[in-house]
N, C-alpha and C positions, 0 to 999 in steps of 0.2 A: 504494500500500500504506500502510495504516494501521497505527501500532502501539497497542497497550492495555496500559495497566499499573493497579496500585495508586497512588494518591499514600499514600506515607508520609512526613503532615505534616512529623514533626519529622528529616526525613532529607534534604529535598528540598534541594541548593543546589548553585551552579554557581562555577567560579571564574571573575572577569570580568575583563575585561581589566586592564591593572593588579596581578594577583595579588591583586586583593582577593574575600571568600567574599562573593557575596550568599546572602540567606536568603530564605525564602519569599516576604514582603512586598517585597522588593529586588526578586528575579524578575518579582514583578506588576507594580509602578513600572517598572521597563524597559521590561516589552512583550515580557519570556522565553515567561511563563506569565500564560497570559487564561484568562478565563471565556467559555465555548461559550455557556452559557445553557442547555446543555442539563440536563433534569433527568429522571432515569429511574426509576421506583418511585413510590409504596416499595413492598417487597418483604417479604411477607410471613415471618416465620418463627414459627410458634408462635404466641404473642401478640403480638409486637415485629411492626413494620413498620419496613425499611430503606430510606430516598431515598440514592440516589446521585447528583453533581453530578458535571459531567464538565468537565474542563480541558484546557488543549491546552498541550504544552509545545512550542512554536516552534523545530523543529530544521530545519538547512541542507538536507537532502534527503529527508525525510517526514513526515508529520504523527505526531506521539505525542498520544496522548489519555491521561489521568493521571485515571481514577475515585475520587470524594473521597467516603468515609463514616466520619466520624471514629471511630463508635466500635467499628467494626473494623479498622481497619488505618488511622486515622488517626494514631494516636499511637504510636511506637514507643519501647522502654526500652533505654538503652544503657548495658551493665555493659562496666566496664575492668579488662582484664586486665596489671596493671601500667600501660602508659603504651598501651595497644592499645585502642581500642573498640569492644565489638563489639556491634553492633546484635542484637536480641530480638525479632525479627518474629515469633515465634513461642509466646512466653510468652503466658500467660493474664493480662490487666489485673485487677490489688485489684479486688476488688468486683464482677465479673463471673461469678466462679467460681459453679457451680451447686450443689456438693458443697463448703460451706463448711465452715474449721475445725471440730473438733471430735473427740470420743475417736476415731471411726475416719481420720477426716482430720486429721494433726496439721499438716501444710502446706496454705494455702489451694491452692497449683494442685496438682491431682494429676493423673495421664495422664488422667483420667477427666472432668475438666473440660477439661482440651487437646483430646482426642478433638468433644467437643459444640461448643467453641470455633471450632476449626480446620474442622468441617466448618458451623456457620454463616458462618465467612468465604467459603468454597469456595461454597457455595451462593450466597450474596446478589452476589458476585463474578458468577461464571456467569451469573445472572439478567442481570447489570445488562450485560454483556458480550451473552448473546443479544437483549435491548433495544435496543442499540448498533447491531448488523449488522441488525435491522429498519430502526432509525431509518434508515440509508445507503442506498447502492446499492452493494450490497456479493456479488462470484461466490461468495468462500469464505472462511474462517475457517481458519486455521490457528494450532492451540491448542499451543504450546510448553508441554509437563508437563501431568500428568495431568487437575488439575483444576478447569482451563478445559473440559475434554471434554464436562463437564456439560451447558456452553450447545447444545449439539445436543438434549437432554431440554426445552427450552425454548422451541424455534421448530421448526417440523416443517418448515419450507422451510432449513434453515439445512442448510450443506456444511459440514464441518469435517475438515481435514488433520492428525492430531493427531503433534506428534512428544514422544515419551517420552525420559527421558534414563536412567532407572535403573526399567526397566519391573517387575522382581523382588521391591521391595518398596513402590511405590505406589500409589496408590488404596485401603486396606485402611481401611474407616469402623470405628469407635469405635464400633458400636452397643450403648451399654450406658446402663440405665434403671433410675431411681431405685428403689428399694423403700424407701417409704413406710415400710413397718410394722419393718422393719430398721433403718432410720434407714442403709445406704449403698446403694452401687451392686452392680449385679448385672449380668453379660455375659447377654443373655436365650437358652434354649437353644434349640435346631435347631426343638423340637416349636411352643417357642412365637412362632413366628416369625411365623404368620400372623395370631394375637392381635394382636401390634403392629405388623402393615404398615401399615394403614392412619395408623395415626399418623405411624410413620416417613416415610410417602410424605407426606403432609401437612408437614412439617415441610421435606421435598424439594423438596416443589412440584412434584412429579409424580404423574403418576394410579397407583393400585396395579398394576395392568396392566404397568406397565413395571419391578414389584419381580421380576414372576413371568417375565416374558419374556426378561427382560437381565440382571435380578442375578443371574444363573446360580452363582456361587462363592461358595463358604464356605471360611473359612479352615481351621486343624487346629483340636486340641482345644481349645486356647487360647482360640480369637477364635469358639468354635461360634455360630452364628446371624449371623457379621459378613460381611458382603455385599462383599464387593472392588468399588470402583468401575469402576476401572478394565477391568476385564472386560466390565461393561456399556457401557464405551465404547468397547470394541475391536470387539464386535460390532455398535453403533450404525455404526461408520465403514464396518464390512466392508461392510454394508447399504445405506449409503445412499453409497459412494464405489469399494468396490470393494478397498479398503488398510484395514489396520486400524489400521497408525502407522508409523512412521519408531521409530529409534534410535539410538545416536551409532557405530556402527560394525557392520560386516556379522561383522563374528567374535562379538561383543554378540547380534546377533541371531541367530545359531545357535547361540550360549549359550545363550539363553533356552529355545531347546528341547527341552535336555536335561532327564530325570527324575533321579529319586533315584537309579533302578537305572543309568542310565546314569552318574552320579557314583561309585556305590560301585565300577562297572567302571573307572572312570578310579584309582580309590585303589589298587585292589587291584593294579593294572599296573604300578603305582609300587615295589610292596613288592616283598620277597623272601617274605612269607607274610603274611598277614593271618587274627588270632585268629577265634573262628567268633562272638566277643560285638562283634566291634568296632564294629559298627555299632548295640549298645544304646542304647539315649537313655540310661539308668544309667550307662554303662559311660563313656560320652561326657561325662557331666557330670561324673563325677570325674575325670576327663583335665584335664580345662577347670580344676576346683576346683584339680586338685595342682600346676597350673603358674598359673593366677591369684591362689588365696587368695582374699581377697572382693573384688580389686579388679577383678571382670568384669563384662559384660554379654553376654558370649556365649553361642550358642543355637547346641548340633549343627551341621550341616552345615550346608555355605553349595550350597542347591538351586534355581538361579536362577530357574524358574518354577514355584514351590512355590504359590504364591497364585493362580496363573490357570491354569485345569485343563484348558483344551485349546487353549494358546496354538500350539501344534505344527500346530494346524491353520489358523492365521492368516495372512495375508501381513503380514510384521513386515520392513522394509528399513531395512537399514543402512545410513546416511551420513555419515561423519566429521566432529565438528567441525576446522576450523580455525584458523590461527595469522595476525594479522597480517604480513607479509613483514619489515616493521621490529623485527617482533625477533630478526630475524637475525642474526648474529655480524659478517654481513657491513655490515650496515645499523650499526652499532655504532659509528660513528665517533669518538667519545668514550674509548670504552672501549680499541681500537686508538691514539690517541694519549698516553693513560695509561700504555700498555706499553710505546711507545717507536717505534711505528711513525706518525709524522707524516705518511711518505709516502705510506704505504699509505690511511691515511685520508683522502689529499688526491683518491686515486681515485674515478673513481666507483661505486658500489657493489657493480654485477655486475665490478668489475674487480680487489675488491680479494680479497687472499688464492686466488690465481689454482692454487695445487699443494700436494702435500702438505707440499712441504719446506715453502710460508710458511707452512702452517696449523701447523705442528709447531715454526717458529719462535715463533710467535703464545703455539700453549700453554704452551712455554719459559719464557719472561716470565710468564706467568700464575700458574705453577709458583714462579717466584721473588717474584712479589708477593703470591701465597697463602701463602710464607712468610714473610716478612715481615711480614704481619697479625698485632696482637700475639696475637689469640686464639691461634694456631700459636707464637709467638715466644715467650712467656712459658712457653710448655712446654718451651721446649728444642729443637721440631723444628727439622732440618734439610734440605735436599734431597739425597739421595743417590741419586737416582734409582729410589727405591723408589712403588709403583703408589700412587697416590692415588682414594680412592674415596669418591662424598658421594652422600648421600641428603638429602630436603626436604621440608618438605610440612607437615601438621596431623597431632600425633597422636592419630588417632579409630582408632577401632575398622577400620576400610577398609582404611586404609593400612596394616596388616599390618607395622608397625615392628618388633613386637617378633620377627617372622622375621630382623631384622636385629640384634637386641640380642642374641641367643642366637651371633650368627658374628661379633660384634664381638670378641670375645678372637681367635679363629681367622685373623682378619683382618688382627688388629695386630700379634699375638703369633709364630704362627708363620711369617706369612708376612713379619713388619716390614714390615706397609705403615701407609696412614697413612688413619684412616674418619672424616671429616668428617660429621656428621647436623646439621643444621639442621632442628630442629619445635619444635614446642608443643603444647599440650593445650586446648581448650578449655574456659572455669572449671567447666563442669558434668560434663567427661566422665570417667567414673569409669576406666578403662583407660588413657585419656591420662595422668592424673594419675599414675596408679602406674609407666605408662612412663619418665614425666621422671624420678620418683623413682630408677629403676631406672640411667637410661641419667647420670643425674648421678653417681650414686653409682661405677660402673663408670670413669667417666670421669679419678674421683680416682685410681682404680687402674691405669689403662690413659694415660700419657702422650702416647699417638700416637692413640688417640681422641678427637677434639674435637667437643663436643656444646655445639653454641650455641642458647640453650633460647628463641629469640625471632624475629619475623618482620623478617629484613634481607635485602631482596632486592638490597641491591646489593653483599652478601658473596657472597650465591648465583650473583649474577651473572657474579663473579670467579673461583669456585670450579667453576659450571660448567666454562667453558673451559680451569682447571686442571688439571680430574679426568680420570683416564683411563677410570673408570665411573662410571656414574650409576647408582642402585638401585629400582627398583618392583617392589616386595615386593605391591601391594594383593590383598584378596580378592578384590575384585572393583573394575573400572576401567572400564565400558561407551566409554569414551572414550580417555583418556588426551589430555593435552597436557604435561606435563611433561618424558616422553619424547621430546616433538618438541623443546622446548625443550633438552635436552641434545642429539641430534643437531644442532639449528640450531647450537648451541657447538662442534661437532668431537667427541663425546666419546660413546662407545659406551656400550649399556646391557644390565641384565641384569634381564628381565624375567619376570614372574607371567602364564604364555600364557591370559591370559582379557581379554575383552571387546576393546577398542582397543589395548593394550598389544602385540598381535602383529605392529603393524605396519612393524618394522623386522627381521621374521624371512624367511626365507622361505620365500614362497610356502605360508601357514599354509593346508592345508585347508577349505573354506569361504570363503577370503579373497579370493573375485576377482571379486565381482560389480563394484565398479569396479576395472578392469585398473590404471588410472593410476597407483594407490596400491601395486601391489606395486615392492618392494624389487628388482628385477630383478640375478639374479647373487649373489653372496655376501650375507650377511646381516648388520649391524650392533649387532644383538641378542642375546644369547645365553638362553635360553627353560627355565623347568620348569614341572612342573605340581604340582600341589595344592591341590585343593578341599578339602581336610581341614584347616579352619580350627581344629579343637580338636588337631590335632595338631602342636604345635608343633617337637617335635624332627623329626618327619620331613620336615617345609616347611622347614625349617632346611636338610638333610640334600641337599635336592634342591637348595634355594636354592646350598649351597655347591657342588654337582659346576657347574652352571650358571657359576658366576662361576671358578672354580679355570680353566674350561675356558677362559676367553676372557682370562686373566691368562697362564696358559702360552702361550699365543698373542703374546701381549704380548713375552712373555722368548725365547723361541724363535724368532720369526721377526716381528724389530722392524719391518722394512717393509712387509710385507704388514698387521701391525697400522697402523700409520702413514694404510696407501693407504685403509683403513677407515672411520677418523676420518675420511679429505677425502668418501668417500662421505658417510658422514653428515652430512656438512657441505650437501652438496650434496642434499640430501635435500628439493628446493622443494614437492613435490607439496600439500603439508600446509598452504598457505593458504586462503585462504575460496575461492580459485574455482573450484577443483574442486568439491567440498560445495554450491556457492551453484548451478552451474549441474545439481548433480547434483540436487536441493531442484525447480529449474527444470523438471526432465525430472517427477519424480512429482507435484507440480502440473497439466502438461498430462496426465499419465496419470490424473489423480483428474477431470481437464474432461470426456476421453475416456471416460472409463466415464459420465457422462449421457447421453453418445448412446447409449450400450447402455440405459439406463434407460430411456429415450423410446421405444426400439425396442421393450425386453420392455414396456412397458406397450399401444402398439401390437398386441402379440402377442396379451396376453391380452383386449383387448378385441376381438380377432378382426379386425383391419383387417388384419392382415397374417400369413403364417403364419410357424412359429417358424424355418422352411429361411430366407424369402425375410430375416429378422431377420437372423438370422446370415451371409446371405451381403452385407446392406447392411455392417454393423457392421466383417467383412472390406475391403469395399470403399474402407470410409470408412478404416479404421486404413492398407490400402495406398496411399491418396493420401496421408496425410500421411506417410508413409515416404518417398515421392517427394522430399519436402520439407527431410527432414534428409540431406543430401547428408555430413555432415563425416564423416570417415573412424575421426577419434579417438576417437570416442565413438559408444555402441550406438543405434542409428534407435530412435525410439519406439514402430514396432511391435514389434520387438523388446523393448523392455522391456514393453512391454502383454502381451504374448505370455507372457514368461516371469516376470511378478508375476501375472496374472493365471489363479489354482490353484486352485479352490475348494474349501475345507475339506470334507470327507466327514461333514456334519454334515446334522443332520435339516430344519435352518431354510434349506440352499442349496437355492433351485427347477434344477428341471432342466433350463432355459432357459440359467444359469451353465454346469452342465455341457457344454450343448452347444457351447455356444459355445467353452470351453476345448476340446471333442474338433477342433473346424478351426481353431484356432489354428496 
């Protein structure tokens, strides 16, 4: 297996032995990072042509290839936030901008230069990537996010496995075109779409044929005439592999298939009444307006498959990412002899913190050295045995903080507990910004709220293992690993039931297509719902019964909470080789559907008929069933069998059908 990435020049560097940083030229003088020699393009776009040079960066157990074109992702800008840098891979470079300064553009980058930017990187990327898998000898392609997916538009022998990570709002192109006589941009509308295919397809590097077959979706009113890419690449994969994509968890993926109407069902279940306007986009935006002021960027309802219009009929499979084993609480050796346990850390690792009493011993100390910290100390707090509760993270608009800013009085005040938040905002994000504002300013007033407004993860790391909950508030979380993170600490959560977030509940509806991952027996988690991200007090509302419920549990019946925490302690499922060999299985299920491909083509050239197809296809998936003998995980025909469902769509032949009717 080979990997492909970007080289981003000014980002690339390794630390070498010594703890010295080599840079780019260091890495070459080593013998890190060589030149292949290989050179692929250039690559047309418009009137520009792209060459891309391709690098190898010399790693212990695979090859990485590092594609160099400097003047799209060669160079990258990196603004500091405070004493933090954060890298700009996604800014528009001075002097690239197509829609420069001027009375309608008072900023050179505007989304509208981002949008043209971003999809020539994604294109000349793509190209030089299906270039690549020519050059080799290469089975398949398996394109992590969306838009690598492209390279399948590029090589017609080219297999590609695509895994999505937030399928709801990517792939959505920026089709929008100059007007000349206006002097700006214009979004071009639905009618005049055909005027500009051919350009646009030109600009693609695809034939227009493949605007009108694949680009099936238009976004709403907004984006009228803008083509979702991603659509066309879910039905490219269906096509030519059988699977449309992967996504980072099976509850994710049955998210995705909810409509609007199925959200407004989830809202209204929630309420005690629900007004007959609630669901206005008017009525919505002043919701939004009276609890942000201007400091939003929020849009109505969060409707996960809003942009891909008949994703419901796709085979979309969920597979979790996961966590290193070393970041276990157990693996922590360091952190266990800071607290005072020497002996414990002398253990080895599956030995150490063996029950609930040592793990409760453990948080004890953690409890006492989280207070201690002067950020807690300089306030006055104490330990009194009152519930400690931290939330972490970035505040962006996802992470749904301010569900938690609205219960932070509720938290501290009534119930004297004590809410640790560790985020920040990134320098552009207009919602972050006004969050910090908010949660600072409360923080002056609130002494048992500690808001530590910067990224230290080895306070987090502390305060983990202290907290008796951890908070994920997000709108939407297709994954989650933060949550594992506090489980690996000991320390129960209270979570937002959407995407990967549900997997320390139980047995969440939807949630068992891998068995290994459920939470077997009581649940770690305690769960609400709300999709109604303009509704702040009533996400508030549910957020609070959710936590109150797993606190009283706390106060009421301290052991059985106690026995909780060591489940979650124990909670190993969550490392890479579950995920890695489940990754394993839909790879050979993506091999497996070529021999159905060889067969239907067999069929319709009349060599064989479409019975004796299907009964090979059978034959062949029941020998390699033979094969997988392991008890703990599902035979391959089995998962062929049950991924393999053909959308009720006009483009599946009925050769698909058939073959699903003797599955």
């Amino acid at each position: 297996m080979d990997n492909v990435a970007p080289l981003f020049s000014d980002l690339i560097h390794a630390t070498a032995p010594g703890g010295a940083t080599w840079r780019r030229d260091e890495l070459v003088a080593h013998g890190v990072l060589t030149d292949t020699g290989i050179a692929l393009g250039p690559f047309p776009y418009g009137a520009a042509r792209y060459a891309v040079r391709v690098w190898q960066l010399n790693a212990e157990h695979h090859t990485q290839y590092l594609l160099e074109q400097p003047e799209l992702w060669g160079r990258v800008a990196v603004h500091y936030k405070g004493d933090r840098p954060e890298p700009d891979i996604y800014g528009v470079p001075e002097g690239v901008d197509p829609f420069p300064r001027g009375a309608a553009f008072p900023a050179v980058t505007t989304p509208h230069a981002m949008a043209e930017f971003q999809r020539k990187r994604y294109v000349i990327f793509a190209r030089a990537v299906a270039a690549l898998y020519a050059h080799g000898a290469y089975d398949l392609l398996i394109g992590n996010d969306y838009h690598v997916g492209l390279a399948a538009f590029y090589d017609p022998n080219l297999l590609q496995f695509t895994i999505g990570h937030n399928l709801s709002y990517q792939g959505v192109d920026g089709l929008y075109f100059r007007d000349r006589e206006a002097g700006h941009c214009v979004s071009i509308s639905l009618e005049s779409v055909r005027a500009q295919a051919e350009a646009y397809c030109d600009l693609l590097g695809v034939p227009v044929s493949a605007l009108y077959e694949y680009f099936l979706a238009f976004r709403d009113a907004g984006y009228v005439g803008t083509p979702v890419w991603l659509q066309a690449i879910l039905r490219l994969n269906f096509d030519r592999c059988g699977l449309a994509a992967t996504t980072v968890s099976q509850h994710y993926a049955d998210q995705l298939r909810l409509t609007r109407d199925d959200i407004e069902v989830k809202i209204r279940a929630m309420r005690d009444f629900t007004p007959d306007d609630y669901f206005d986009p008017a009525v919505i935006a002043n919701r939004v307006r009276s609890y942000w002021r201007d400091n939003t960027e929020h849009f109505g309802l969060f409707v996960p498959s809003q942009n891909l219009f008949d994703l419901t009929q796709y085979h979309i499979v969920g597979v979790l990412n996961g966590l290193d084993a070393r970041r276990h609480l157990r693996h922590d050796a360091d952190l266990l002899r800071q607290l005072g346990f020497a002996a414990m850390a002398d253990r080895a690792p599956e030995e150490r913190i063996r029950d609930a009493e040592e793990l409760a011993q453990v948080k004890r100390a953690a409890r006492r050295a989280l207070f201690a910290d002067r950020r807690l100390a300089a306030r006055g707090l104490t330990d009194r045995g009152q519930a400690i509760h931290l939330a972490w993270g970035r505040l962006v608009e996802q992470k749904a903080f301010h569900i938690l800013l609205e219960e932070a009085a509720h938290i501290t005040q009534r119930r004297e507990e004590v809410l640790v938040v560790v985020a920040f905002a990134p320098a552009n994000d207009v919602e972050g910004l006004y969050l910090e504002q908010r949660f600072a300013a409360l923080a002056d007033q609130i002494p048992s709220l500690v808001f530590v407004n910067a990224f230290d993860p080895e306070f987090v790391r502390l305060a983990r293992v202290a907290a008796d909950v951890a908070h994920h508030t997000s709108k939407y979380e297709p994954c989650g690993l933060a949550d594992v993170e506090a489980y690996w600490s000991g320390t129960l959560c209270v979570v937002h039931k959407v995407g990967g977030l549900v997997k320390g509940l139980w047995d969440e509806p939807g949630y068992s297509q891998v068995r290994e991952l459920e939470p077997r027996g009581e649940p770690v988690a305690f769960g609400y719902d709300c999709f109604d991200t303009t509704d702040v007090l009533g996400g508030a509302r549910a957020f609070r019964r959710a936590y109150e419920a797993l606190l009283d549990l706390r106060e009421q019946e301290p052991r059985r909470f106690e026995a909780l925490q060591f489940k979650a302690l124990n909670m190993l499922q969550f490392t890479y080789a579950i995920p890695a060999n489940r990754y394993i299985d839909l790879i050979q299920y993506v091999l497996y559907y070529q021999v159905w491909r060889k067969l239907k083509a067999d069929i319709n050239a009349g060599r064989i008929t479409a019975a004796e197809g299907v009964e090979a296809m059978r034959a062949f998936l029941d020998q390699r069933a033979h094969l997988d003998d392991n008890p703990d995980k599902p035979a391959l025909y089995s998962l062929f069998r049950d991924v393999f469902r053909p959308p009720d769509l006009y483009y599946v032949d009925e050769l698909d059908r058939l073959l699903s009717a003797h599955l």
